[in-house]
N, CA, C and O atoms as a GROMACS GRO file, in nm:
protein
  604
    1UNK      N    1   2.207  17.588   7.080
    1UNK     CA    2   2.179  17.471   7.162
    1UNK      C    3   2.290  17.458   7.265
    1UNK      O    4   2.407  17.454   7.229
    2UNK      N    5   2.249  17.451   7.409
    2UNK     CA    6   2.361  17.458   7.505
    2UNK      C    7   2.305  17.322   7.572
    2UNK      O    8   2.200  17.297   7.631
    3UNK      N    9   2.432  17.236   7.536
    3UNK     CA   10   2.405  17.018   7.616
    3UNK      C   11   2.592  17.042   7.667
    3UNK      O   12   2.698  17.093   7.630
    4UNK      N   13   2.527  16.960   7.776
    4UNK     CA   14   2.662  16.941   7.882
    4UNK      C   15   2.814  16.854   7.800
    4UNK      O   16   2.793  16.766   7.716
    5UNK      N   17   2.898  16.878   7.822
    5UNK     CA   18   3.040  16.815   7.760
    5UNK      C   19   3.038  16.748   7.799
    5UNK      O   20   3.017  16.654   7.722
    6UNK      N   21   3.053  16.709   7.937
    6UNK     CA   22   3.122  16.643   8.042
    6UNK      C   23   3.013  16.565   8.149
    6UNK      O   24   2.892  16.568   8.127
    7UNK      N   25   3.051  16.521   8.226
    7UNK     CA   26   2.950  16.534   8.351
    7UNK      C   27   3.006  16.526   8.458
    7UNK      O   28   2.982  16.454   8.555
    8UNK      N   29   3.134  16.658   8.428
    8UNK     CA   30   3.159  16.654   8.566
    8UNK      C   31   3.102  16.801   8.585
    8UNK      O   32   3.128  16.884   8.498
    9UNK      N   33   3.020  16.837   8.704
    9UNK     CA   34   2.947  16.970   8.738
    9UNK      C   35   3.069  17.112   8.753
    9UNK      O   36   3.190  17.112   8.779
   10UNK      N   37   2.986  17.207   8.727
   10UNK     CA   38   3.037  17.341   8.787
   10UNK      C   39   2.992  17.399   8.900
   10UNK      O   40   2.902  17.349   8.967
   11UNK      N   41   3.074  17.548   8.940
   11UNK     CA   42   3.047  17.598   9.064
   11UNK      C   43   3.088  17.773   9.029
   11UNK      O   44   3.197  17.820   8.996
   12UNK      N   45   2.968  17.836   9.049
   12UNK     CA   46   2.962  17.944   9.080
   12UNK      C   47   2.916  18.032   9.136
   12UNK      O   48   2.793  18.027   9.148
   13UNK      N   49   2.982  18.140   9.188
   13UNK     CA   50   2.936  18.237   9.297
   13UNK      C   51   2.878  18.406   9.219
   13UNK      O   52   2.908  18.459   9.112
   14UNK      N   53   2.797  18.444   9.315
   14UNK     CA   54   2.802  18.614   9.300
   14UNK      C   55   2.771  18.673   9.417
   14UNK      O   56   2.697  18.648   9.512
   15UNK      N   57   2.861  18.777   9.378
   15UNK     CA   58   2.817  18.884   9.512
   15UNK      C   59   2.813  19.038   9.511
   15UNK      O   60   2.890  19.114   9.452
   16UNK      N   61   2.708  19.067   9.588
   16UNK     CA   62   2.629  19.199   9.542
   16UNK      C   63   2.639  19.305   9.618
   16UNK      O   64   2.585  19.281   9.726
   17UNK      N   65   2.687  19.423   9.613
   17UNK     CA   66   2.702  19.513   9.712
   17UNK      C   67   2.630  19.654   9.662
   17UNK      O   68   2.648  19.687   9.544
   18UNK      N   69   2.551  19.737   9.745
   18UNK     CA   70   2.497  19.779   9.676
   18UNK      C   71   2.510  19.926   9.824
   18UNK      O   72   2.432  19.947   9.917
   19UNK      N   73   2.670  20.014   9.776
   19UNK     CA   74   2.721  20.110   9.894
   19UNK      C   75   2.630  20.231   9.889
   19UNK      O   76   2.670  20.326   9.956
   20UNK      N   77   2.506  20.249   9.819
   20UNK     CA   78   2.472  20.351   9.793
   20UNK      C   79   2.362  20.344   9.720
   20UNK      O   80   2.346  20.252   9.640
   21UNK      N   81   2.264  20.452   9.740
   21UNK     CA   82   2.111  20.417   9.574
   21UNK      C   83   2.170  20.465   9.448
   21UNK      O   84   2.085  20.472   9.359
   22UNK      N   85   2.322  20.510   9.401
   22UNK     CA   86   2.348  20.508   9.268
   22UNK      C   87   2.459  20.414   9.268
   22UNK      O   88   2.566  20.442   9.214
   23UNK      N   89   2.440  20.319   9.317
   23UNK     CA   90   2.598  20.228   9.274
   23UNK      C   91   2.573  20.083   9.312
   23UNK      O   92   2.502  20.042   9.404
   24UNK      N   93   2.622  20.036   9.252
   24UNK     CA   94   2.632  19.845   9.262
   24UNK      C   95   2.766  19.801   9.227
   24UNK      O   96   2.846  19.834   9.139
   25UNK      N   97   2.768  19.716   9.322
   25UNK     CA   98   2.966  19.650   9.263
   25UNK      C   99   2.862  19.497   9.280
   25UNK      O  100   2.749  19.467   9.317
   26UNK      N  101   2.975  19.438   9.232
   26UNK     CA  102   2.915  19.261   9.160
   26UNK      C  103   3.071  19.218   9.174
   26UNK      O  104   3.167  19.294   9.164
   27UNK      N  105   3.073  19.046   9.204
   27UNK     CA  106   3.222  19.011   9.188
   27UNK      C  107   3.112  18.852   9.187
   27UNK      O  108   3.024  18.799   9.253
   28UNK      N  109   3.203  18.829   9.050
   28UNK     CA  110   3.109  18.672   9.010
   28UNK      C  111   3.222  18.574   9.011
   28UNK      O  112   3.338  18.612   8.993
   29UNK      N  113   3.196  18.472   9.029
   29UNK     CA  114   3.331  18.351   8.972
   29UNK      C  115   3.258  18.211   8.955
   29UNK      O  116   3.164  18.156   9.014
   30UNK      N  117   3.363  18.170   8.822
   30UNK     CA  118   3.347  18.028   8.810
   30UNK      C  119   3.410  17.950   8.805
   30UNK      O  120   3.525  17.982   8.778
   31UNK      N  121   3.383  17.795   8.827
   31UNK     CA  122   3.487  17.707   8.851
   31UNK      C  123   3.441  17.591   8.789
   31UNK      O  124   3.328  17.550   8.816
   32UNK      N  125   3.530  17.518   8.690
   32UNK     CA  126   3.427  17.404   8.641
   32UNK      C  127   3.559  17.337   8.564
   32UNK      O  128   3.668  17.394   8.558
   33UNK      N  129   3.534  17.217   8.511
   33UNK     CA  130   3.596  17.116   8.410
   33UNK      C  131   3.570  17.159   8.308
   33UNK      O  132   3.452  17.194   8.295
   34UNK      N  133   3.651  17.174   8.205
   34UNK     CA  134   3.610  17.213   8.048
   34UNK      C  135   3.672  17.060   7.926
   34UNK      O  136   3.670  17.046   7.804
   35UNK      N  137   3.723  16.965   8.050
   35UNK     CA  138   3.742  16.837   7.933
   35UNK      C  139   3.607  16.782   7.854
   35UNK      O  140   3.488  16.785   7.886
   36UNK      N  141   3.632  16.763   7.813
   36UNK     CA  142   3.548  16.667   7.732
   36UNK      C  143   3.578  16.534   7.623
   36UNK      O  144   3.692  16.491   7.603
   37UNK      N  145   3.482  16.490   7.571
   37UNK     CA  146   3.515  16.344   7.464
   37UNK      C  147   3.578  16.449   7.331
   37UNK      O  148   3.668  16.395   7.266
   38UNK      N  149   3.542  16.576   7.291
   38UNK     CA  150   3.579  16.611   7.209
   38UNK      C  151   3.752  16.701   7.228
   38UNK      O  152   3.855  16.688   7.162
   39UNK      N  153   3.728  16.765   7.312
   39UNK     CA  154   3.886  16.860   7.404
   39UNK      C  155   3.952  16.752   7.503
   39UNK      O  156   3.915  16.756   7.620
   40UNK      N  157   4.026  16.677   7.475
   40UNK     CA  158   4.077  16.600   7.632
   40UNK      C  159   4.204  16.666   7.693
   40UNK      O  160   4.272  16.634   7.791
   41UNK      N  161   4.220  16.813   7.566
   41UNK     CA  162   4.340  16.882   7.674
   41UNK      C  163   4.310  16.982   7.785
   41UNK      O  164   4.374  17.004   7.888
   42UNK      N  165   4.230  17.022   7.752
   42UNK     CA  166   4.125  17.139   7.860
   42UNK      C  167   4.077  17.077   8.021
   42UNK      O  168   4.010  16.980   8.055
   43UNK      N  169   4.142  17.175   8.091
   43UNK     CA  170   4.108  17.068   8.207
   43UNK      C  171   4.058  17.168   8.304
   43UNK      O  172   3.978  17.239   8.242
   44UNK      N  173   4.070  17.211   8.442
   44UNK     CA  174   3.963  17.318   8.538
   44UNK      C  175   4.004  17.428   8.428
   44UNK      O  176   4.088  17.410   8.340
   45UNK      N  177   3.927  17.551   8.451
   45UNK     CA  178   3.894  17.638   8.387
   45UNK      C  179   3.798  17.722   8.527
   45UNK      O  180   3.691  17.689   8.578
   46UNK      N  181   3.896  17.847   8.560
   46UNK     CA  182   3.834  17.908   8.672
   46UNK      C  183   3.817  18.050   8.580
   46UNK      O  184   3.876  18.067   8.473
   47UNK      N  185   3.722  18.152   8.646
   47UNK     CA  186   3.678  18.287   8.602
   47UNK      C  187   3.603  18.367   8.658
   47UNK      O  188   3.491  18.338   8.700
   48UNK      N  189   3.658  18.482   8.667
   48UNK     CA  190   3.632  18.591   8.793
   48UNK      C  191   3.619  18.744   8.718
   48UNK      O  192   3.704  18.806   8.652
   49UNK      N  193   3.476  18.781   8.754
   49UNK     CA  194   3.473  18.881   8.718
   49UNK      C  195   3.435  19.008   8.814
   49UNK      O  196   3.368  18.985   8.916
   50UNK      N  197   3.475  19.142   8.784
   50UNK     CA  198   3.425  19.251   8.883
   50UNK      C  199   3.375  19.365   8.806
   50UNK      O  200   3.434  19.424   8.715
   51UNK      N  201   3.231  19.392   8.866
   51UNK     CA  202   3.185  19.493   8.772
   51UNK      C  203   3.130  19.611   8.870
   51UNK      O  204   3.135  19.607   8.993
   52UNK      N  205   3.077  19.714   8.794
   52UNK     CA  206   3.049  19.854   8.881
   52UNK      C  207   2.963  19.943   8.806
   52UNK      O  208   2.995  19.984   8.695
   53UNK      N  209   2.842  19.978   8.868
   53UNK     CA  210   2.738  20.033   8.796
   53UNK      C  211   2.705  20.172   8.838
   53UNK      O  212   2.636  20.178   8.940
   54UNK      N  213   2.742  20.289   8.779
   54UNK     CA  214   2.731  20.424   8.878
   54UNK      C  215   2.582  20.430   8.785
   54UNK      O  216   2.588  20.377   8.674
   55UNK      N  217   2.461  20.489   8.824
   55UNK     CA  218   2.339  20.576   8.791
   55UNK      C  219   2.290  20.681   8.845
   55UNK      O  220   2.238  20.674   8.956
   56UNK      N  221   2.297  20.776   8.786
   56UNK     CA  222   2.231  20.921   8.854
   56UNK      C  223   2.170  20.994   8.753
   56UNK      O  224   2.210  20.993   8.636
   57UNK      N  225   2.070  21.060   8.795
   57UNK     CA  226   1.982  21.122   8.671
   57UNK      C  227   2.011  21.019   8.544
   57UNK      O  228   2.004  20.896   8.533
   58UNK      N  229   2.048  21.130   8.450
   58UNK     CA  230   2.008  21.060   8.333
   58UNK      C  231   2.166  20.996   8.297
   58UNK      O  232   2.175  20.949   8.184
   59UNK      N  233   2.260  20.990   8.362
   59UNK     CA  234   2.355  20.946   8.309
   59UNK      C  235   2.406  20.798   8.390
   59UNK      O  236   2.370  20.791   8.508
   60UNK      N  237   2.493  20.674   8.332
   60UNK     CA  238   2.513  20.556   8.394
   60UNK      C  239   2.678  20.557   8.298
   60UNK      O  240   2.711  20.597   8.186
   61UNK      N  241   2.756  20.484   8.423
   61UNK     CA  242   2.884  20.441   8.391
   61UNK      C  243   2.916  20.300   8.424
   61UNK      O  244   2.877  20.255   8.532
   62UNK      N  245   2.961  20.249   8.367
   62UNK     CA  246   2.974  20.046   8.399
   62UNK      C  247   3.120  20.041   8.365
   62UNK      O  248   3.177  20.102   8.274
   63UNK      N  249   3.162  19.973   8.436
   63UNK     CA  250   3.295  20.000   8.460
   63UNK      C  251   3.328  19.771   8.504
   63UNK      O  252   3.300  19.716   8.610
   64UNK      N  253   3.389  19.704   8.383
   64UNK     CA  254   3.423  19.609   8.395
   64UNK      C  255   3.572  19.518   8.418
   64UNK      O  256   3.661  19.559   8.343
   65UNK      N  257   3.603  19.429   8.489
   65UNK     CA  258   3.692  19.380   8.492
   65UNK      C  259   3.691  19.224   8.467
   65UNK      O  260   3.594  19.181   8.530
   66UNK      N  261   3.748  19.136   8.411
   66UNK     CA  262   3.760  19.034   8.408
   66UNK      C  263   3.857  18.910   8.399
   66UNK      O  264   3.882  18.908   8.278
   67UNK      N  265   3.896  18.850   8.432
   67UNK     CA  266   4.026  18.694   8.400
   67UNK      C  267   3.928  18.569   8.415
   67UNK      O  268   3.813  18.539   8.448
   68UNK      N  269   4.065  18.506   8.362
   68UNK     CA  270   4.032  18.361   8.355
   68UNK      C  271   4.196  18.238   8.335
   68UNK      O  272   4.314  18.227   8.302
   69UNK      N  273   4.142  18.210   8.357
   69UNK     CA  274   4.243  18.080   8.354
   69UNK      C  275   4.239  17.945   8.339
   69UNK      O  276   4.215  17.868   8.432
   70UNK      N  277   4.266  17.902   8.197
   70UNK     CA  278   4.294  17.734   8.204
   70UNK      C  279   4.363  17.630   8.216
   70UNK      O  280   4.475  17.638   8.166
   71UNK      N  281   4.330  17.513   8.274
   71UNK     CA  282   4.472  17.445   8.280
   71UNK      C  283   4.480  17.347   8.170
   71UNK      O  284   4.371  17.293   8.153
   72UNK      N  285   4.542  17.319   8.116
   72UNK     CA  286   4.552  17.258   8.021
   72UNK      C  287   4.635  17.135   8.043
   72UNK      O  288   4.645  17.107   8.162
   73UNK      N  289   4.712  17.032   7.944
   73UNK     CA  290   4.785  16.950   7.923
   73UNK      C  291   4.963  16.997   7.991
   73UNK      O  292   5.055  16.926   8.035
   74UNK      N  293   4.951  17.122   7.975
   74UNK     CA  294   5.122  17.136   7.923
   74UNK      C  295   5.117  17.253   8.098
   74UNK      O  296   5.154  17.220   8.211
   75UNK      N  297   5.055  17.391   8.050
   75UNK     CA  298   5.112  17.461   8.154
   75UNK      C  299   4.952  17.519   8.182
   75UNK      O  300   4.855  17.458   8.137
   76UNK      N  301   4.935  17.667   8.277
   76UNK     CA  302   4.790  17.683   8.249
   76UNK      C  303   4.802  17.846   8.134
   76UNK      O  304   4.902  17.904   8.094
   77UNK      N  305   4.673  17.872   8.115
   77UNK     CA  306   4.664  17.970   8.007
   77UNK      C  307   4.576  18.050   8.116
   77UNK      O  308   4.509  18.004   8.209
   78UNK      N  309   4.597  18.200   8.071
   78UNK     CA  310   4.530  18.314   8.099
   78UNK      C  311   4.468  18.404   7.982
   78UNK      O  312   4.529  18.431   7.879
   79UNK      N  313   4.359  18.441   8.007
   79UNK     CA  314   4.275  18.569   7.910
   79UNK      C  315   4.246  18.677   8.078
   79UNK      O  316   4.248  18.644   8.196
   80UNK      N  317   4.225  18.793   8.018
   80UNK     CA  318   4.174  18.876   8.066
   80UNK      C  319   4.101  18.985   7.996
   80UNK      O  320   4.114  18.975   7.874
   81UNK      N  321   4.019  19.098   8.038
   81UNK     CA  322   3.967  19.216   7.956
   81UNK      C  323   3.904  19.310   8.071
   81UNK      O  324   3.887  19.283   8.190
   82UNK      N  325   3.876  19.424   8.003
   82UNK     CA  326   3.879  19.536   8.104
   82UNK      C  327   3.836  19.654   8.012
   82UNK      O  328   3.919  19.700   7.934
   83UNK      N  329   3.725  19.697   8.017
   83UNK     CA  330   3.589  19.799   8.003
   83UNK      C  331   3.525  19.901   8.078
   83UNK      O  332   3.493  19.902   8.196
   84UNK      N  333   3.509  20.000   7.974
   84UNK     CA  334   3.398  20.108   8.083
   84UNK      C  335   3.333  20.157   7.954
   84UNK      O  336   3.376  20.177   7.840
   85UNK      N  337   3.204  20.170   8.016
   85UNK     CA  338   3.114  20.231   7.903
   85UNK      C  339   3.033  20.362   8.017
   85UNK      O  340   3.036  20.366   8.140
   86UNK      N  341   2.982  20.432   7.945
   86UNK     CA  342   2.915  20.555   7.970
   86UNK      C  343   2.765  20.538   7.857
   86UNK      O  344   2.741  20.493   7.745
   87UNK      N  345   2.701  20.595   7.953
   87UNK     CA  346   2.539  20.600   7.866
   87UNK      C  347   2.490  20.716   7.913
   87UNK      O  348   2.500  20.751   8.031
   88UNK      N  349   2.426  20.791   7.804
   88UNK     CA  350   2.322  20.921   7.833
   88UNK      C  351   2.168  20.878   7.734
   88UNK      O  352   2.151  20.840   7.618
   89UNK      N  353   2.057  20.912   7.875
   89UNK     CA  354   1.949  20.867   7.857
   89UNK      C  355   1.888  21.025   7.828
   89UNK      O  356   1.857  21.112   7.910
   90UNK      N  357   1.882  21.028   7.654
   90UNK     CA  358   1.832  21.140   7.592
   90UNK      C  359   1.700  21.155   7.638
   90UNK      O  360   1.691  21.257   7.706
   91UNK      N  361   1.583  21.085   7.628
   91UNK     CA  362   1.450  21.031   7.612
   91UNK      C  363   1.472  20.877   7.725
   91UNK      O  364   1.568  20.811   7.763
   92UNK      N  365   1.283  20.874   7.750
   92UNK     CA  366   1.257  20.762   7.849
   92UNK      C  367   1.279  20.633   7.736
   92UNK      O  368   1.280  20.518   7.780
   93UNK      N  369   1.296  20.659   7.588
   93UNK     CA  370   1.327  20.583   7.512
   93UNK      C  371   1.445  20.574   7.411
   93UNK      O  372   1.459  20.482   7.331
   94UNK      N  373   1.512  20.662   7.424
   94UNK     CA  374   1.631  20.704   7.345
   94UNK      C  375   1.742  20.729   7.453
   94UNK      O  376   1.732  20.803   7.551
   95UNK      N  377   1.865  20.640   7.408
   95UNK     CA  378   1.989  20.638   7.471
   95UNK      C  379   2.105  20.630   7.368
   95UNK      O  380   2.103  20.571   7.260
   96UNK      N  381   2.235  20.722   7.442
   96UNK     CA  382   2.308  20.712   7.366
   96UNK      C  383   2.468  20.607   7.464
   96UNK      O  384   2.482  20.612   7.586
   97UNK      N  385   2.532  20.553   7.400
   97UNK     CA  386   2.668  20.500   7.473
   97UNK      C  387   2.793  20.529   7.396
   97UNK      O  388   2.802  20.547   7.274
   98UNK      N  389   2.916  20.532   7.512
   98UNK     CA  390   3.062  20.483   7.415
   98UNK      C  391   3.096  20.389   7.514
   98UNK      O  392   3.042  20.387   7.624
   99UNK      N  393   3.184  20.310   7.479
   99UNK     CA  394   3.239  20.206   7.506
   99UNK      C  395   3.452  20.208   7.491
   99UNK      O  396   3.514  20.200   7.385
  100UNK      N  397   3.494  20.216   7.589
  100UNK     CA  398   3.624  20.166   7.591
  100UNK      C  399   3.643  20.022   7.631
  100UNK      O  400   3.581  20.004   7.736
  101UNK      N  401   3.707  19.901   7.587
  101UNK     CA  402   3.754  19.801   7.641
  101UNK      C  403   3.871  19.746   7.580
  101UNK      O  404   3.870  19.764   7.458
  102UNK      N  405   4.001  19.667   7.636
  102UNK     CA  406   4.047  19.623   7.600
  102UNK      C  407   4.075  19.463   7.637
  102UNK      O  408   4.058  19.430   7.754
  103UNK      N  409   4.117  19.366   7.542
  103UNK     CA  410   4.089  19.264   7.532
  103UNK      C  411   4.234  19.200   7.558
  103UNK      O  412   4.325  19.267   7.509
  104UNK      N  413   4.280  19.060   7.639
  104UNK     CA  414   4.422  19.010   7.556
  104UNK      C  415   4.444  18.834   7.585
  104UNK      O  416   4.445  18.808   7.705
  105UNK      N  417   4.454  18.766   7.533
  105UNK     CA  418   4.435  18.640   7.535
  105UNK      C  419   4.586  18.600   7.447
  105UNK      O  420   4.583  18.590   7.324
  106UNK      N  421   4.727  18.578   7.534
  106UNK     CA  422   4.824  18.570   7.460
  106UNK      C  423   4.800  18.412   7.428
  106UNK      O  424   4.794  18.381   7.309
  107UNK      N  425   4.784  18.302   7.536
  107UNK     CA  426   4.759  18.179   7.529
  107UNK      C  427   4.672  18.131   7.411
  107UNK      O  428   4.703  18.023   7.362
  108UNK      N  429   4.560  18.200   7.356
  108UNK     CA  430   4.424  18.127   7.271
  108UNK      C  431   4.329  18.070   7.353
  108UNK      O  432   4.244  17.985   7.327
  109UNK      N  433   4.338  18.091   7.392
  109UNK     CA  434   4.232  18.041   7.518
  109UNK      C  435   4.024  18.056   7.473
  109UNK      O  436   3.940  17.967   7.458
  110UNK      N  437   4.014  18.205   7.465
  110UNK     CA  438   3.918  18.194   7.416
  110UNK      C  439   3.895  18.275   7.249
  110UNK      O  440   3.792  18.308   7.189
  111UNK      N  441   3.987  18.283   7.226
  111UNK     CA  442   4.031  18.301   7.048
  111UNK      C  443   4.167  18.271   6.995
  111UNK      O  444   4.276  18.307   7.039
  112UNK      N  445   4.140  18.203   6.900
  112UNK     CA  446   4.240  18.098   6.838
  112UNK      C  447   4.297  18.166   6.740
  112UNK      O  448   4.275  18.132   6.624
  113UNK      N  449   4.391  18.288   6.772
  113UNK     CA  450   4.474  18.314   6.636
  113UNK      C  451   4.471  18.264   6.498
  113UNK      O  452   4.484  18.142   6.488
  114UNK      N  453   4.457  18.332   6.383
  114UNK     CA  454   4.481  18.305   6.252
  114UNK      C  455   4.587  18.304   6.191
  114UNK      O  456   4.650  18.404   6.224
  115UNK      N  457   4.637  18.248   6.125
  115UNK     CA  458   4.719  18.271   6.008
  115UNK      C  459   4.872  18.306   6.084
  115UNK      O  460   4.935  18.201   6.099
  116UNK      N  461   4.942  18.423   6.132
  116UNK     CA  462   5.070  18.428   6.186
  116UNK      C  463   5.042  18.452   6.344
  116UNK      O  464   5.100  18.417   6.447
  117UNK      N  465   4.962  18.506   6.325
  117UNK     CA  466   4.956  18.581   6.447
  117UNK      C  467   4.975  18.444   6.587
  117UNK      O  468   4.935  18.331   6.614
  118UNK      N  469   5.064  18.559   6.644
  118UNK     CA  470   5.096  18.455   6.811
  118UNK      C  471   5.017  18.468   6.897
  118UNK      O  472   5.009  18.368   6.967
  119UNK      N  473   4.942  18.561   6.930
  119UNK     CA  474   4.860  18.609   7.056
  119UNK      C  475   4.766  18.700   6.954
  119UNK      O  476   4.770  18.739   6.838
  120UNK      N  477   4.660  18.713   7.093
  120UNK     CA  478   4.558  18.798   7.052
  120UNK      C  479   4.579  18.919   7.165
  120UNK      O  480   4.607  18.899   7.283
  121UNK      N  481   4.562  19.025   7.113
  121UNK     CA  482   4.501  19.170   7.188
  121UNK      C  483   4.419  19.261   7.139
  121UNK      O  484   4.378  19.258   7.023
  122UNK      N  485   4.401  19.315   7.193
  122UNK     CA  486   4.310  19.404   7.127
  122UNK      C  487   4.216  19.490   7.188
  122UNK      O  488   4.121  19.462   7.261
  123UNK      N  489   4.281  19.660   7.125
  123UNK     CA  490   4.190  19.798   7.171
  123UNK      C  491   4.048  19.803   7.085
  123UNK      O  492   4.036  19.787   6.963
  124UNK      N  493   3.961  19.825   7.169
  124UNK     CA  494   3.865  19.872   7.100
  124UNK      C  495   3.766  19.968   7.115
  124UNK      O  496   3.735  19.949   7.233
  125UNK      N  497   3.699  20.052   7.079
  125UNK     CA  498   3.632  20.129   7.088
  125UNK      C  499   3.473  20.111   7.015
  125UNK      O  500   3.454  20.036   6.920
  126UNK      N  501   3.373  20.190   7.077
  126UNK     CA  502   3.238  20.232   6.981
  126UNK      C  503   3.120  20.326   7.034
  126UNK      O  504   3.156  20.380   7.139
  127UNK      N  505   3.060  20.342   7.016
  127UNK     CA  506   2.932  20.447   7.006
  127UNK      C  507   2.828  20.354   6.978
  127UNK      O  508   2.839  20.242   6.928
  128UNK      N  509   2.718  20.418   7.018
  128UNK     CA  510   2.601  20.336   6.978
  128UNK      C  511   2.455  20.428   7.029
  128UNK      O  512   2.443  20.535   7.088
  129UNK      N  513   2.393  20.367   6.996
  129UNK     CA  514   2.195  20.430   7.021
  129UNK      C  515   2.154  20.324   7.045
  129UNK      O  516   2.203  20.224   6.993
  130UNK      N  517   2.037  20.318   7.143
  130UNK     CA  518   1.981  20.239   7.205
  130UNK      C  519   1.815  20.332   7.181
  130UNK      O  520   1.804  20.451   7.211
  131UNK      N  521   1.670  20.226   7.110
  131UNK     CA  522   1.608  20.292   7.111
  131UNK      C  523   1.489  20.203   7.192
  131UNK      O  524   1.453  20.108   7.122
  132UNK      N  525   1.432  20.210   7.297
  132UNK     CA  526   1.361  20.119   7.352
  132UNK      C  527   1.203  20.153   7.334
  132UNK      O  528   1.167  20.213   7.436
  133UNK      N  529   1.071  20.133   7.223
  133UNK     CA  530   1.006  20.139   7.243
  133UNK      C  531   0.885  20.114   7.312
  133UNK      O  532   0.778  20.174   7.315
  134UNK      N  533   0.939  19.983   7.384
  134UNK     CA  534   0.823  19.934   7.480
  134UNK      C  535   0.921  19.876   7.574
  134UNK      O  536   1.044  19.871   7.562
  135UNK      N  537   0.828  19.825   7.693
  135UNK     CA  538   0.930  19.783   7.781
  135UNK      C  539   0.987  19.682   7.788
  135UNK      O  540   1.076  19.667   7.872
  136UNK      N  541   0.946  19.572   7.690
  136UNK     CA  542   1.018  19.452   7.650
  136UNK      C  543   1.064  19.489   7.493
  136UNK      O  544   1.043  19.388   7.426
  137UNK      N  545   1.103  19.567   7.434
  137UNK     CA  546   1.161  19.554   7.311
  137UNK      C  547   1.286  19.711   7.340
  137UNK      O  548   1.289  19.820   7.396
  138UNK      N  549   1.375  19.611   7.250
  138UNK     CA  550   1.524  19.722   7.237
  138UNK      C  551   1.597  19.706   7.095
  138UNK      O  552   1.669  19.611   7.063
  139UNK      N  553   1.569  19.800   7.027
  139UNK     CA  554   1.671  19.841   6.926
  139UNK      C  555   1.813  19.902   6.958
  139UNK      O  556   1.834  20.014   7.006
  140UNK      N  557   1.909  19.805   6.922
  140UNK     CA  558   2.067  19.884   6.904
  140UNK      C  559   2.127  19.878   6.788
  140UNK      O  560   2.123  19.794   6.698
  141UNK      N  561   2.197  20.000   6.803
  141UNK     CA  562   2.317  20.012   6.697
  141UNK      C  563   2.380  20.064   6.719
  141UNK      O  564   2.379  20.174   6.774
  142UNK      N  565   2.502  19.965   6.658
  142UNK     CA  566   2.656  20.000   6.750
  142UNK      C  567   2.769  20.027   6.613
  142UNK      O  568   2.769  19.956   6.513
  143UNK      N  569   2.844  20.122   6.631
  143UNK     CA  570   2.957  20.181   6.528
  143UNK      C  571   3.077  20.104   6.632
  143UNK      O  572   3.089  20.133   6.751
  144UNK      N  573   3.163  19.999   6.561
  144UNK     CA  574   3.248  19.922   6.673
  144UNK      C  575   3.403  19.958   6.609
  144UNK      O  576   3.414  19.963   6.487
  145UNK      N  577   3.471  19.974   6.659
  145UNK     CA  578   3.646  19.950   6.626
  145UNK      C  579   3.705  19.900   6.683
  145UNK      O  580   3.691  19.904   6.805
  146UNK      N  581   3.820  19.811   6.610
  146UNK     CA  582   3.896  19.738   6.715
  146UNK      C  583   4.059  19.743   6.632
  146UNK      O  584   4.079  19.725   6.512
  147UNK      N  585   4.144  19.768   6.719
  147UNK     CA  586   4.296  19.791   6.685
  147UNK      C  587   4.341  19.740   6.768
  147UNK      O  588   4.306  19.721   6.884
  148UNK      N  589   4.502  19.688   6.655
  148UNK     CA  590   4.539  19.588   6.715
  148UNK      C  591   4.673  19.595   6.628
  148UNK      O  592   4.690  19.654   6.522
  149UNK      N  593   4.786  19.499   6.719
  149UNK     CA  594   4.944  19.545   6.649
  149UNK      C  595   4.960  19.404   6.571
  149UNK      O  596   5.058  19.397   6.497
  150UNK      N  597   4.886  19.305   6.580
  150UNK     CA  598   4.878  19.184   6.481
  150UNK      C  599   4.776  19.181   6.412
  150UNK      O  600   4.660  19.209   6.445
  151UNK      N  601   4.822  19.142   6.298
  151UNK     CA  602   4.701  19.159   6.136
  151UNK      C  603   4.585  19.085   6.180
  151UNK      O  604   4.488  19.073   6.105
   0.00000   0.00000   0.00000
């Protein structure tokens, strides 16, 4: 269920470039209030992302970038993350992917540390199959890892 916090509105952009028939770049951003009756320390909350889509024959590379930033009570907080995946289209219905991304949110911003830990980061890796039998239905499965220098 997605109901508004606040009522104070957001604002966001996208933009589409498209240098070539195998490539697309994208650069999105948002801008909005994240206070609310329940958070009254959360205050603008901006986020910008850049992405990149290579396709040729049977192979596709996506290549992601992302930040963010909140302001809070005290000072502001930053997350960021940063991805590339690769896909090979075995069959008009069978695909395979890997996935590199890494993740780091020292603030908590959008994950709240457990137990000792001060910050979050985090490498991760995975593989996966994609099996699409019709053109509105998709089976995945994904083998995921994630490492990291806090428990």
């Amino acid at each position: 269920q997605i109901t508004d916090q606040n009522n104070s509105k957001s604002f966001g952009t996208q933009l589409e470039w498209r240098p070539g028939e195998h490539t697309l770049l994208n650069w999105n951003t948002f801008l909005g209030n994240e206070r609310s009756a329940i958070d009254s320390v959360n205050g603008l909350r901006s986020f910008s992302d850049v992405f990149m889509i290579y396709q040729k024959n049977k192979w596709s590379l996506t290549s992601c970038l992302y930040a963010g930033r909140q302001a809070t009570g005290k000072q502001p907080r930053f997350w960021w993350q940063a991805n590339v995946i690769a896909k090979y289209q075995v069959t008009p219905q069978l695909s395979l992917a890997g996935r590199l991304e890494y993740f780091q949110d020292d603030d908590g911003v959008v994950v709240v540390p457990q137990e000792h830990a001060r910050q979050f980061r985090t490498f991760g890796s995975s593989i996966g199959v994609n099996i699409n039998p019709e053109k509105n239905i998709l089976f995945r499965g994904e083998l995921r890892q994630f490492f990291s220098t806090e428990d």
